[in-house]
Every structure is written in C-alpha cells, then in structure tokens.
N, C-alpha and C positions, 0 to 999 in steps of 0.2 A: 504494500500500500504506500502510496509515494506521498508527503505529507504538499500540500498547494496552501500557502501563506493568507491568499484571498478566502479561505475555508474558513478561518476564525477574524479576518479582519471585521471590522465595525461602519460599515460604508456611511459616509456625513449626510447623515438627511432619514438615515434608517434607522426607525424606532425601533429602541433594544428591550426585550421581554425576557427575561432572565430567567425565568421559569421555563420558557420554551427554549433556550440555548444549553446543552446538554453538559453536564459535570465529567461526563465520560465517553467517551469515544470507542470506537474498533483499534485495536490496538495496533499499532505498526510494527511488532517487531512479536515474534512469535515464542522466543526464548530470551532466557537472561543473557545468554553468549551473542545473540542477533543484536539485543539493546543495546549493548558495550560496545559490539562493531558499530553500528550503525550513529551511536555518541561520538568513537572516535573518528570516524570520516565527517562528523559534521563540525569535531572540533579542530580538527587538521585544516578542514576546509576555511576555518574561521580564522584560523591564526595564520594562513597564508593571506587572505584577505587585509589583516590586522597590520600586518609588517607593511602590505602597499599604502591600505589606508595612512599608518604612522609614515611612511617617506612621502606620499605625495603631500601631506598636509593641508591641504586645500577644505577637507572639511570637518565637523566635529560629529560624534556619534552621541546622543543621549538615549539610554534605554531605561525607561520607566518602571517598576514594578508596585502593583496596589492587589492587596488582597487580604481576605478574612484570614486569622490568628490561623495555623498549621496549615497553611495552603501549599508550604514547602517553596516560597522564594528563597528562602536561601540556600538550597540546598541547588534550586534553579540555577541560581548564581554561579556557585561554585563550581557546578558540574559544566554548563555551558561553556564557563568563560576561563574552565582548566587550564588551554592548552594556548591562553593569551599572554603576552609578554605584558608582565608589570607596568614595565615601565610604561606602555601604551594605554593602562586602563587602570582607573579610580572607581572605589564603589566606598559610598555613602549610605549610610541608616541613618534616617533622619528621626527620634524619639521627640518626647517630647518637646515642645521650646522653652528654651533659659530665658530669663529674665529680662537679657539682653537682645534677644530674639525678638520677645511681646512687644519691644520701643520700635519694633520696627512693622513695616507692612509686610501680609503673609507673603511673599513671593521674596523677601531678602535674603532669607540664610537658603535657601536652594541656589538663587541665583549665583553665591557667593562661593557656587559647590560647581560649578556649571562649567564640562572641556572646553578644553583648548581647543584649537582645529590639529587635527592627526593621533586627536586619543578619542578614546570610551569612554565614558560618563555612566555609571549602574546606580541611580537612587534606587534605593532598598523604602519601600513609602519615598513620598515627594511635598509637594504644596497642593496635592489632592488630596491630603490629609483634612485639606481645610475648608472642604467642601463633602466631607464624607463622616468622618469621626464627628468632628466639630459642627456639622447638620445633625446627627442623630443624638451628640448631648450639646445642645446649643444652648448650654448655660458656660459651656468652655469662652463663650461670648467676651464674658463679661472680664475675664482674666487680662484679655487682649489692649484693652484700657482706649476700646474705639471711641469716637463723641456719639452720644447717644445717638444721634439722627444718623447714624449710620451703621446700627447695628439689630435696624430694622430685617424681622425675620422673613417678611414678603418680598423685599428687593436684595437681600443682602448676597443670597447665592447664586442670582443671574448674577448681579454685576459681577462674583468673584467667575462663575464663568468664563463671562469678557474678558476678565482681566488676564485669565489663563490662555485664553483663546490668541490674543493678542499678544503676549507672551510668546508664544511657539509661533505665532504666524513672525515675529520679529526674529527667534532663533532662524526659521528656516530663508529667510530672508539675507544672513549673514552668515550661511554655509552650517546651519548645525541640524542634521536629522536627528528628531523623536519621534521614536516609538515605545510605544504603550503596552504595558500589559497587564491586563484584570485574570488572575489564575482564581478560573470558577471551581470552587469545592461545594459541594454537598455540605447540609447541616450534623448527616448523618456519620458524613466521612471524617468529617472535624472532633463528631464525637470520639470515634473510634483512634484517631490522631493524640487526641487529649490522652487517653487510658493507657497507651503505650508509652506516652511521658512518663505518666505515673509509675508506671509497671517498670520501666528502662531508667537506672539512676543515673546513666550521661546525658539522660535527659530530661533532670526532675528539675535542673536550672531554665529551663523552657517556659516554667506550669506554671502558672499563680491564680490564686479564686478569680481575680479580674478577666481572666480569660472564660471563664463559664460564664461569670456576671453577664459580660457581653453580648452570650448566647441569647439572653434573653431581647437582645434589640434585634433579631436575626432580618426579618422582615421590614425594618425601618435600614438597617443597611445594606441590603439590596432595591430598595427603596433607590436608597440615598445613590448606588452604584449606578442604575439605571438612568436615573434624573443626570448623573455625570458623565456617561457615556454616549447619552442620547444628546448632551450640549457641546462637548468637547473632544470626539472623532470627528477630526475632520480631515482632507487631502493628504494633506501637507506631513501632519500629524494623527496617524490611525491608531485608537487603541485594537489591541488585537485578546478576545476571550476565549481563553487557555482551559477546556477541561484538566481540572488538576483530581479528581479522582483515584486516578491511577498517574505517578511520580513521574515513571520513566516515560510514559508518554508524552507527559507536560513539558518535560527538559528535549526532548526529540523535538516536538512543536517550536518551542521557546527556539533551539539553536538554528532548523531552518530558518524560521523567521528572521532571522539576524543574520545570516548568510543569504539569504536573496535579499535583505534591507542593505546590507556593504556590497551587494555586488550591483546594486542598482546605480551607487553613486560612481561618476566619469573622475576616475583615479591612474594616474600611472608612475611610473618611478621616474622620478627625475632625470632626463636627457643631460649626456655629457656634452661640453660644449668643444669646440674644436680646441677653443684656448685649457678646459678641463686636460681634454686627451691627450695636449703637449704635453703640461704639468705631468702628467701621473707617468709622460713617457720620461721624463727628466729624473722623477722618482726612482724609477723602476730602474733608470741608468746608474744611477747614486749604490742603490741598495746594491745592483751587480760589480760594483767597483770593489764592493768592501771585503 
C-alpha cells in the first residue's frame, strides 16, 4: 500500500468532521521487519533531502505537531527525524508560558523559536496551543493580562485565527514551508496508552491525574480541533490528520509527508564557479607538493 500525502491532507475551504476522519487506517506494512525497512528508506530518503535542503539554503522547513496527551509525537519525532543531521534540525516543546512569555502576545516565544533558511524547525505543541487548550479552559484568559475588550470570548479566537493565518501566509512568503500535523487518537486508544504508563515505570514520569482530568473535556477539544483546522489549513500551509491509532503507521505517514513536503521545494547544491574551480585547483596543487 503506497502511503499519497493528499490522503490525510486538510484541503482550505473543507469542512473537517472529526468523527468521520478515521483514528486508524489499513496498515502499510504487514510485519514488524516490513515497518523498520520501510522507516528506514523513508529516513535515508529524508536525510539525503536534509543535506541538499541545509547546502542550498534558500528555504526554511517548519513542521508543526498538535495532539491529545499519548498521541505519540514524540516518539513521531524521534523516529522520523532519526537519521537527520543535528546540526540541520531544532525541535522545541513549547509547555506552559513563563511569566515573561504572558508580557508578550501569543505568537512571540514561537516566533523566537522559528528556522533559519536551510534547517528544520519540529514544534513539539506551537501557538495552536492558544486557540485549543486555552479555548477549552478559557479562564487561562485571564492569566495572559489582555485589556479587557479584548478578551472577549465571541471575537477572540477568529481574530487569533487571523492572526495565525497571517502569520504563515508571511512565513511562506519569505521562503519558510509549514506543515501541520493533528495525530488523530481514539479516546479509547488514549485510555489504553495511559494504563501502560502506569503499568511500565520508564514511563510512570509520563502520567499525572491532569492527564485523565482532561479526559473529561474530550468532546470540547475536538471541538476546539475542528473549529482550528476548519480556519487554519490553508494552501500554502496544510494541516495534515495523522490516524495515530496504530504508532508505526502514524511515523510511516508522518515521514512521507515530509519527504514529498522537501522534495516539492526547487533546491540544489551550490554551483562551483569557474573562479571556485581554479581555487580548489591551486588547493589541490599545494596539498600534492607536500
């Protein structure tokens, strides 16, 4: 089964039903030995991508990731982005915001996080924290220290919308692709995610009651996801909905994605220039002298 990018993309103008968009898939790979090949020709395939991206320079990568508590981003992460050279890729977890964060408007400490042109960018959560978390306990409002007339709950998460909208239409505008991804879990899968924390003690630092508590807004944030996904996929900028169900499938999806998103952009290695090719021939004379 050959995995097509436009199968979980989010088309701009197509209202998203989350209910009807599946947690789980036909699987791609038929054995554990099939998963692992099939991981590492997409991670070879990415890191050969990665070295052209890092020498041509020309544009920046942002890859977004948002999802409910054990959806398994990080392990997404990790696993996709294995066989990337460091030096070419930064991944941020953005937790709560400090103090110094709140004196600012939501989109500063992302922005302050945001590639260069010729690396990767992985927000771990982003500033769609703040249109999602912060909708479903929209008394985090009030911590923020907005002026009151602006922290009206009717107008408050279109304009934050806009302002993201506008946002990435101004990244893609000055060479930086984002893409998005909502890794869709089951309420049920989460359950059974949670008890293997419990159950597994290298991953009982995972767990905390706040993660059940949460359970209980489940329907206000898919809610909140839909209302984000249905403003904020657009062209330029697609989110892409990840059945996360089943792990190795989501990390398979997740890495083509990202290998047709770098092979889309017009990249090459730097041309030697004629005055280059004397130099390195004067080099080369030097080095045979010695």
């Amino acid at each position: 089964m050959k995995i097509k990018s436009k199968d979980f993309r989010v088309e701009s103008g197509k209202k998203v039903n989350l209910e009807k968009w599946p947690t789980k898939v036909k699987s791609v790979y038929k054995s554990k030995k099939q998963y692992q090949n099939l991981l590492e020709e997409h991670v070879k395939g990415l890191s050969s991508l990665q070295r052209l991206h890092y020498a041509s320079g020309k544009y920046a990568l942002l890859l977004i990731f948002q999802a409910m508590d054990a959806a398994g981003k990080d392990g997404a992460i990790a696993h996709v982005m294995s066989g990337v050279n460091p030096e070419g890729c930064e991944v941020f977890s953005f937790k709560q915001p400090s103090a110094e964060e709140l004196k600012h408007d939501f989109l500063w400490r992302t922005n302050c996080r945001l590639p260069e042109r010729g690396r990767i960018g992985i927000f771990n959560r982003s500033y769609y924290e703040e249109v999602l978390i912060v909708r479903v306990h929209p008394e985090i409002l009030q911590t923020q220290e907005l002026p009151e007339e602006l922290r009206d709950e009717k107008t408050i998460w279109e304009k934050r919308y806009h302002s993201i909208v506008d946002l990435e239409a101004h990244l893609h505008r000055n060479g930086t692709k984002v893409i998005k991804f909502f890794l869709h879990l089951s309420k049920e899968e989460q359950r059974k995610r949670f008890l293997d924390r419990i159950d597994e003690p290298e991953k009982n630092w995972k767990f905390s009651l706040s993660d059940v508590h949460e359970r209980k807004y489940w329907k206000q944030y898919m809610r909140a996801y839909e209302d984000c996904l249905n403003a904020t996929s657009t062209h330029h900028s697609p989110w892409y909905i990840v059945p996360a169900d089943d792990k190795e499938n989501a990390r398979l999806i997740v890495s083509q994605i990202v290998v047709d998103s770098l092979s889309e952009l017009k990249m090459e290695y730097p041309k030697t220039t004629d005055k280059r090719k004397q130099e390195l021939k004067s080099i080369e004379e030097l080095l045979k002298k010695e």
